[in-house]
C-alpha positions in Angstrom: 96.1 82.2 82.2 97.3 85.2 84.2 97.1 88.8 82.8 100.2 90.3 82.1 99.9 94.1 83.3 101.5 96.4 80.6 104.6 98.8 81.1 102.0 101.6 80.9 100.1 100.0 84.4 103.3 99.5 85.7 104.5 102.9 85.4 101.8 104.2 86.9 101.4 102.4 89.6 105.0 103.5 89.9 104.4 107.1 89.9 101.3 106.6 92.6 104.2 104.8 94.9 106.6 107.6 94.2 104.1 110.2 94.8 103.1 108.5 98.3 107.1 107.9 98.8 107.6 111.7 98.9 104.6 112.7 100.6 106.4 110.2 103.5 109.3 112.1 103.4 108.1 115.1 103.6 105.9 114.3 106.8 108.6 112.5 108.1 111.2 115.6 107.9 113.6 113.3 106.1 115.9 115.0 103.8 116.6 113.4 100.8 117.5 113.9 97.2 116.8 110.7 95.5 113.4 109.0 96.2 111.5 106.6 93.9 109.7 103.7 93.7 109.5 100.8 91.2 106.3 98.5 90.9 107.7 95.2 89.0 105.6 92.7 87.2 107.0 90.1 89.9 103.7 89.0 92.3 104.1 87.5 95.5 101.2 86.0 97.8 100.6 88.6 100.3 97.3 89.9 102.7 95.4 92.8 102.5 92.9 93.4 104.9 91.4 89.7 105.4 92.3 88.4 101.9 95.3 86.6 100.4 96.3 88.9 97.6 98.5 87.9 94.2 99.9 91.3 93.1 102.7 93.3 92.7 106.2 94.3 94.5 107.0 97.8 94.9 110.8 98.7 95.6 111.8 101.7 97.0 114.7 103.8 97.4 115.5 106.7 99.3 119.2 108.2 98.9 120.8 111.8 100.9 124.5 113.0 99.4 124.4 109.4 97.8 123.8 107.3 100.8 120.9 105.3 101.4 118.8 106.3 104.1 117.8 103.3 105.9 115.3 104.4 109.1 113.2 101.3 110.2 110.0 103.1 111.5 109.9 105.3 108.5 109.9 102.1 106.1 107.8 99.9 108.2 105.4 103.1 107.9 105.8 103.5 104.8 105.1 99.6 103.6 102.4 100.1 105.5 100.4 103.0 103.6 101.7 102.2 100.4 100.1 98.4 100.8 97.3 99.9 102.2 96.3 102.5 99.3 97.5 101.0 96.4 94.9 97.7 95.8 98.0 96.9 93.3 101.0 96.3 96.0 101.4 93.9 98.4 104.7 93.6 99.3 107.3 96.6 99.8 111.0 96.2 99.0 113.7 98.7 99.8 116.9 98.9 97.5 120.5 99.5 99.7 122.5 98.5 96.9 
C-alpha cells in the first residue's frame, strides 16, 4: 500500500518550491509578478543522484504583466535545483496555460 501524503505535506513542499522559485528569479534578474509552484500528489519514476526515485511533480509558473515568461536556461536551471534540494520532487512542470 502506498502512503498518501496529506494536503498539509503538500503544501509545504509547495511553499519550499516557491521559496526556491523566487530566490531563482531574483538571481536570475527576471522580473516577474506572478511566481509559484505546486507540488501534486501525482508521482512519476524519476532519478536522483544514482537512484530511481517514486515522488512528486512540482509545477511552476512564472507570469510578467500577465504573460508567461518562458526562458529555457532559467527553467532547465531551475528543474535542476529544485530536484536537487527537495528529496520530495523529481520531476519539474512548467504551466503556459
Amino acid at each position: 500500500m502506498s502512503r498518501v501524503p496529506s494536503k498539509e505535506k503538500l503544501r509545504k513542499l509547495g511553499a519550499e518550491a516557491t521559496r526556491i522559485l523566487e530566490d531563482e528569479l531574483r538571481r536570475a534578474g527576471i522580473k516577474y509578478d506572478y511566481a509559484e509552484a505546486i507540488v501534486y500528489d501525482k508521482r512519476t519514476v524519476g532519478v536522483q543522484g544514482d537512484e530511481r526515485t517514486w515522488v512528486h511533480v512540482a509545477e511552476v509558473e512564472v507570469k510578467d504583466n500577465g504573460k508567461h515568461i518562458y526562458d529555457t536556461d532559467f527553467l532547465g536551471d531551475l528543474s535542476t535545483r529544485l530536484t536537487n534540494e527537495m528529496r520530495d520532487v523529481n520531476r519539474v512542470v512548467y504551466a503556459l496555460i
